[in-house]
N, CA, C and O of each residue as an XYZ file, in Angstrom:
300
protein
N       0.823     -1.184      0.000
C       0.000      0.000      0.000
C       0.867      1.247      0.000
O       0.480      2.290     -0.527
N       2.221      1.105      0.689
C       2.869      2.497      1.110
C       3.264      2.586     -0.583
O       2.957      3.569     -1.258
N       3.854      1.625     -1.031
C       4.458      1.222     -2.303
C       3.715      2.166     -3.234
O       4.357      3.048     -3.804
N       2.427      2.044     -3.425
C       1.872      2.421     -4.382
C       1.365      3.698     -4.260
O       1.180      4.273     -5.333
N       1.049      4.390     -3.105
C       0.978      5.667     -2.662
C       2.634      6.667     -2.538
O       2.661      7.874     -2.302
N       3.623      5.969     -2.719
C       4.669      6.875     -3.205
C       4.456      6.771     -4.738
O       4.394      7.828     -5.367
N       4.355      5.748     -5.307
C       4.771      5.864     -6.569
C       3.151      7.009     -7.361
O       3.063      7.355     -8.539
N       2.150      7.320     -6.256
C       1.110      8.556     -6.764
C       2.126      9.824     -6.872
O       2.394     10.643     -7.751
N       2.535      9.587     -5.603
C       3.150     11.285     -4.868
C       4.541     11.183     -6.245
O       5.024     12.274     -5.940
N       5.095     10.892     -6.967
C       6.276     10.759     -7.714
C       6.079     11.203     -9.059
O       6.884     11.812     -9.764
N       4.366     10.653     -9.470
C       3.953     10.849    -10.556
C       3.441     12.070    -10.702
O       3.621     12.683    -11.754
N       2.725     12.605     -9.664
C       1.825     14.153     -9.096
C       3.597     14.809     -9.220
O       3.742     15.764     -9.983
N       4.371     14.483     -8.763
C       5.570     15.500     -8.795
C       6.328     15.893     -9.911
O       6.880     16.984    -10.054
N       6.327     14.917    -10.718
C       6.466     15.272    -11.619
C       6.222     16.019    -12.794
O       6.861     16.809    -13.490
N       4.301     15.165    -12.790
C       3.470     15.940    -13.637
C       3.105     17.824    -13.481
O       2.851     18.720    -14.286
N       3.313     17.697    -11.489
C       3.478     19.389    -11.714
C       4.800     20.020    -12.136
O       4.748     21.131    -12.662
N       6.164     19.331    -11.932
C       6.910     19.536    -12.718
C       7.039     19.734    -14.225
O       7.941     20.525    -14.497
N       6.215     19.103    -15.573
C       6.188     19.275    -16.118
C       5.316     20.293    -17.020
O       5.457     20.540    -18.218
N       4.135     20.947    -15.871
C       3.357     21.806    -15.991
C       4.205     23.198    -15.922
O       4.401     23.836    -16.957
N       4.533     23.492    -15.088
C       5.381     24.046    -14.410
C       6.545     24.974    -15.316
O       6.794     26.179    -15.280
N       7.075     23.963    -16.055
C       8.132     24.071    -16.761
C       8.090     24.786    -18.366
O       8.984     25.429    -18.917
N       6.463     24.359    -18.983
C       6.020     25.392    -19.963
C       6.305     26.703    -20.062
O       6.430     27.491    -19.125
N       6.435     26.989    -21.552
C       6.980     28.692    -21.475
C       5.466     29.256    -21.758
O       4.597     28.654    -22.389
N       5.340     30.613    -21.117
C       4.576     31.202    -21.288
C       4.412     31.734    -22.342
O       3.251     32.091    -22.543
N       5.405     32.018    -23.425
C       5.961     32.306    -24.716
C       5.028     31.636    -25.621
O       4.425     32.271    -26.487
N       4.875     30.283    -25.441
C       3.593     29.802    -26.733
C       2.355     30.231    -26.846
O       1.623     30.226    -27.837
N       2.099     30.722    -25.432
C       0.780     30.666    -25.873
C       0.596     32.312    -26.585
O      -0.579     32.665    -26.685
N       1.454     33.129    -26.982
C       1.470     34.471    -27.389
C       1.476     34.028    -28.865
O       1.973     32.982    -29.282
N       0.905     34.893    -29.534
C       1.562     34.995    -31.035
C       2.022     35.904    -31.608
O       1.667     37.068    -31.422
N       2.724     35.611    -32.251
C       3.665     36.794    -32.899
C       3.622     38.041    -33.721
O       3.507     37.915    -34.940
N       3.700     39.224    -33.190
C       2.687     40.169    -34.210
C       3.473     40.312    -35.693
O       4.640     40.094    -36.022
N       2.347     40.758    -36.401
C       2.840     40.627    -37.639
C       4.058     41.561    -38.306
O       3.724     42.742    -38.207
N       5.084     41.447    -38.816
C       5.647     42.065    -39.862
C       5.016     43.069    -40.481
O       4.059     42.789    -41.202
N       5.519     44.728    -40.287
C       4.649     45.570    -41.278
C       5.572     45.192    -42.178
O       6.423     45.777    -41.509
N       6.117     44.812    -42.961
C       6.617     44.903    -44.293
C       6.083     44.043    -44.909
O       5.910     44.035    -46.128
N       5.838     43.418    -44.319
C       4.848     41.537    -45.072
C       3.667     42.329    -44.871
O       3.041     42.040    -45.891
N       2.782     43.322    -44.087
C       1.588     43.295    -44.273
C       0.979     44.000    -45.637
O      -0.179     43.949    -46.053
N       2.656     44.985    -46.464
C       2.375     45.602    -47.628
C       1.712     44.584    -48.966
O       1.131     44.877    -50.011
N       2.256     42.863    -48.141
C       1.999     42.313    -49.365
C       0.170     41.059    -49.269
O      -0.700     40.769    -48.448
N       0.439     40.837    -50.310
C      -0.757     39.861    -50.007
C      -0.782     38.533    -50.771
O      -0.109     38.607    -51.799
N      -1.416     37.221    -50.555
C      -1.043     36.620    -50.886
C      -2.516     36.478    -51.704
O      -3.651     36.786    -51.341
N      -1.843     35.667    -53.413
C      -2.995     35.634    -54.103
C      -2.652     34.373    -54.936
O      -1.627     33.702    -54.815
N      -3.931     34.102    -56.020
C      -3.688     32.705    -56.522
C      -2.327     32.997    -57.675
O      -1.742     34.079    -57.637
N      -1.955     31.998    -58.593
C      -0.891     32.740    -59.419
C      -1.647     32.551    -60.139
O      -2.028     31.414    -59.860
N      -2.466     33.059    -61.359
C      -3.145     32.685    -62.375
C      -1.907     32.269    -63.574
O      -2.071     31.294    -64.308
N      -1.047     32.875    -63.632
C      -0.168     32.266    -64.988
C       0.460     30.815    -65.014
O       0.924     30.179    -65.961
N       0.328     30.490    -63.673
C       0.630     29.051    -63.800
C      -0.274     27.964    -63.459
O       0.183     26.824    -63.372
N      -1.344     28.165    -63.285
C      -2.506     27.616    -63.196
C      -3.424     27.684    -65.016
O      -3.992     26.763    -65.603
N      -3.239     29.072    -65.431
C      -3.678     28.985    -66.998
C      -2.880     27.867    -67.917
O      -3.422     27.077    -68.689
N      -1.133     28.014    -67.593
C      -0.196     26.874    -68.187
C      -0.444     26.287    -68.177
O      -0.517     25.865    -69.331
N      -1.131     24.945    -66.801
C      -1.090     23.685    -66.499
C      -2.381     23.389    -66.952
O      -2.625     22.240    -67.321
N      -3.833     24.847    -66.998
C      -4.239     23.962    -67.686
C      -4.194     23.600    -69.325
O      -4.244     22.555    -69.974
N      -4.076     24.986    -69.635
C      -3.645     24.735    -71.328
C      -2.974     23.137    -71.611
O      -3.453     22.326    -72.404
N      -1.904     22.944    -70.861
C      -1.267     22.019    -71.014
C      -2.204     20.774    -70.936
O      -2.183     19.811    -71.703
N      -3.097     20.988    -69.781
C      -4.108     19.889    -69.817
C      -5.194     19.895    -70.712
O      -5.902     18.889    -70.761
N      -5.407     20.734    -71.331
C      -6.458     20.855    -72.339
C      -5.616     20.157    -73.697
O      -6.143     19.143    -74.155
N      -4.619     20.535    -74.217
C      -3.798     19.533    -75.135
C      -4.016     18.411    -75.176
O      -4.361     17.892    -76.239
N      -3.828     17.410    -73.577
C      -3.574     16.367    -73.132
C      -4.968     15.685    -73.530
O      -4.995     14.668    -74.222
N      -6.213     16.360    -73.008
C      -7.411     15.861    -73.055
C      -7.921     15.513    -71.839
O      -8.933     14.834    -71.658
N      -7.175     16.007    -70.967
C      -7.573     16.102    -69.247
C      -7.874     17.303    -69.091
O      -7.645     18.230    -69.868
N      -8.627     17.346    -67.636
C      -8.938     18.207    -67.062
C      -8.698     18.453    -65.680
O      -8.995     17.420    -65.080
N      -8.199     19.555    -64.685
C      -7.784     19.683    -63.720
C      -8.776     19.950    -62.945
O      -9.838     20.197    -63.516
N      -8.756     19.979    -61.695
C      -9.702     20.171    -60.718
C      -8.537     20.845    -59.482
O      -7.751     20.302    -58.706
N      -8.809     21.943    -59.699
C      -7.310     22.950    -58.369
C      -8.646     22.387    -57.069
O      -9.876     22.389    -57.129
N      -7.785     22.005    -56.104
C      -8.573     21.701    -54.431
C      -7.410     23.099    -53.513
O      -7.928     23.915    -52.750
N      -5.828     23.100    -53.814
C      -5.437     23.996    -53.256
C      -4.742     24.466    -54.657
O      -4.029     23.615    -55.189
N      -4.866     25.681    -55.288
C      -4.645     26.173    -56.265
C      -2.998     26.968    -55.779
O      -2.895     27.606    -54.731
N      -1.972     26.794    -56.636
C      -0.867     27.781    -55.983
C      -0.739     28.928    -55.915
O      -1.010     29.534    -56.952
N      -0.341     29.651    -54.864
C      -0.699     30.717    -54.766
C       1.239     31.484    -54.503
O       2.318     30.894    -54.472
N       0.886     33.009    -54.363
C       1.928     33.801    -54.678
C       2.022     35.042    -54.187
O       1.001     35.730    -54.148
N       3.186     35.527    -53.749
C       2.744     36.904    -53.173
C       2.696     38.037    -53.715
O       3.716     38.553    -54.173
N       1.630     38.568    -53.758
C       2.214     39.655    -55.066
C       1.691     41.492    -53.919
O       0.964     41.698    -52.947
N       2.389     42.184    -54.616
C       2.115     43.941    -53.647
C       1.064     44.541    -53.787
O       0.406     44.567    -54.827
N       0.835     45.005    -52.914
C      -0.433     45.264    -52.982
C      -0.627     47.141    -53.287
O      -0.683     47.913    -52.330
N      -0.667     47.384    -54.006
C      -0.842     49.372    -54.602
C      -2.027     49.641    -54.197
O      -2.501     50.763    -54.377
């Protein structure tokens, strides 16, 4: 019985040890970059028109689910 009631108190010590030990740092996020906020991110249409042209040749057809995208500035 004593046996198994240390090996609680060892596990509790630890586990608040490992609570404990977390950085407060994750749970923040990181503010953004104003120089990245000049830009924006958009689809690339010129390489999405290529691949499909290319697939229209072929006699296939594409179906974009995540289309590639690109950063382009925003004026």
């Amino acid at each position: 019985m004593q046996s198994s009631l240390r090996i609680v108190a060892v596990v509790s010590v630890l586990t608040a040890a490992g609570c404990a030990s977390q950085s407060p740092r994750l749970a923040s996020s990181p503010q953004p970059d104003p120089a990245s906020a000049a830009n924006h991110i958009a689809v690339d249409n010129n390489y999405v028109g290529r691949v499909n042209q290319t697939a229209l040749r072929r006699g296939l057809q594409v179906h974009w689910i995540n289309p590639p995208m690109r950063r382009a500035r925003q004026d």
